[in-house]
Legacy VTK file of the C-alpha trace (Angstrom):
# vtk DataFile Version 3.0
C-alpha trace
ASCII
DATASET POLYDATA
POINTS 93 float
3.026 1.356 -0.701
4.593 -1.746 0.032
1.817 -2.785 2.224
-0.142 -2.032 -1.271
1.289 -4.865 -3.294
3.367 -1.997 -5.264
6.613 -3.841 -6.216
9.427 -2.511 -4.423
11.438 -1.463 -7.816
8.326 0.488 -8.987
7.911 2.380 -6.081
10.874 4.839 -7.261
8.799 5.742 -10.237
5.735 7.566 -8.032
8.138 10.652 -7.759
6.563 11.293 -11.305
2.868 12.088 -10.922
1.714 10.647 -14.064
2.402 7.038 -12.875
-0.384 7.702 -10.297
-2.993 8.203 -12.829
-1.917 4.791 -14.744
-0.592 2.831 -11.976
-4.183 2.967 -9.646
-7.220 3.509 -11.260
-7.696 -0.128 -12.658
-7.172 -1.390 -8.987
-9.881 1.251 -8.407
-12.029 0.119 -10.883
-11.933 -3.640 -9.488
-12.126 -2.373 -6.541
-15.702 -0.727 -6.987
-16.691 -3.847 -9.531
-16.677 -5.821 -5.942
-19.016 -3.209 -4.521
-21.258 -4.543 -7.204
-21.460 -1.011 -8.955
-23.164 -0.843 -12.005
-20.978 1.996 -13.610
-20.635 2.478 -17.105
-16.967 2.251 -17.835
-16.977 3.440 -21.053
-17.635 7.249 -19.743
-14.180 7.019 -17.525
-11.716 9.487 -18.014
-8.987 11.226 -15.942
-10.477 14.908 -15.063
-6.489 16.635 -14.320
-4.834 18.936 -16.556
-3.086 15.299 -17.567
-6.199 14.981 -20.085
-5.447 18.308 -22.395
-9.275 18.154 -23.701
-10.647 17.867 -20.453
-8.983 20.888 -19.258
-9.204 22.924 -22.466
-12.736 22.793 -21.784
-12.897 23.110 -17.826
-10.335 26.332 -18.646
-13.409 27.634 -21.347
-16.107 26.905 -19.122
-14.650 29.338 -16.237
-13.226 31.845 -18.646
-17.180 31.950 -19.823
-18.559 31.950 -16.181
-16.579 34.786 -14.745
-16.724 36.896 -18.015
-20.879 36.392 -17.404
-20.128 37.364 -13.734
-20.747 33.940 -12.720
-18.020 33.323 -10.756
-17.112 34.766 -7.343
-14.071 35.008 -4.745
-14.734 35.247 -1.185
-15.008 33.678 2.154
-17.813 30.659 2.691
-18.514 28.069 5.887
-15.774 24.892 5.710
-15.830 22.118 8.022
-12.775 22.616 10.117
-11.081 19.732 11.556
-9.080 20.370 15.036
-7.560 17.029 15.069
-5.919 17.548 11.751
-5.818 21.197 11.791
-7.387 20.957 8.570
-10.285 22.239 6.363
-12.803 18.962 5.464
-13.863 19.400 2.117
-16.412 17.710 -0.052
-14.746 15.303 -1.323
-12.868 14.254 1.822
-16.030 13.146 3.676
LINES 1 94
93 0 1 2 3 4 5 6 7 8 9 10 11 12 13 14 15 16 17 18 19 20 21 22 23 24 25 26 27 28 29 30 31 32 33 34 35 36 37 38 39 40 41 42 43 44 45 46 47 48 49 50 51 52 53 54 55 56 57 58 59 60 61 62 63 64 65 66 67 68 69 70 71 72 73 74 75 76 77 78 79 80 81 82 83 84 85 86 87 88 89 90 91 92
């Protein structure tokens, strides 16, 4: 983190999980405004349990799905990586 910039005295304070979500997103958001990213900043929000609305209606939205027999459990195809020993999802491509 050092090698981040993050102070040295406010490194301590990542133990808590909530100074994550207000400690990086503006460097993300600069970040992605060098990219030259036309995003629309005004329709940002943190999508975690953090943000109780957010959740109250991701929590709704699944409660509705499964009760409609939307939802499923079961096994599906994953990327597999062997030099991590890990499953690749989505998001981590």
């Amino acid at each position: 983190m050092k090698d981040c910039g993050v102070p040295e005295e406010e490194i301590k304070e990542f133990v808590n999980p909530d100074k994550w979500l207000t400690y990086f997103p503006a460097y993300g958001k600069q970040d992605l405004k060098k990219f030259g990213l036309g995003i629309d900043w005004r329709r940002s929000f943190i999508t975690t349990a953090h943000n109780k609305y957010y959740d109250a209606f991701i929590r709704w939205q699944f409660n509705i799905l499964h009760k409609k027999s939307k939802t499923a459990f079961g096994k599906r195809p994953a990327v597999f990586s062997i030099i991590s020993n890990n499953v690749c999802a989505d998001h981590d491509r």
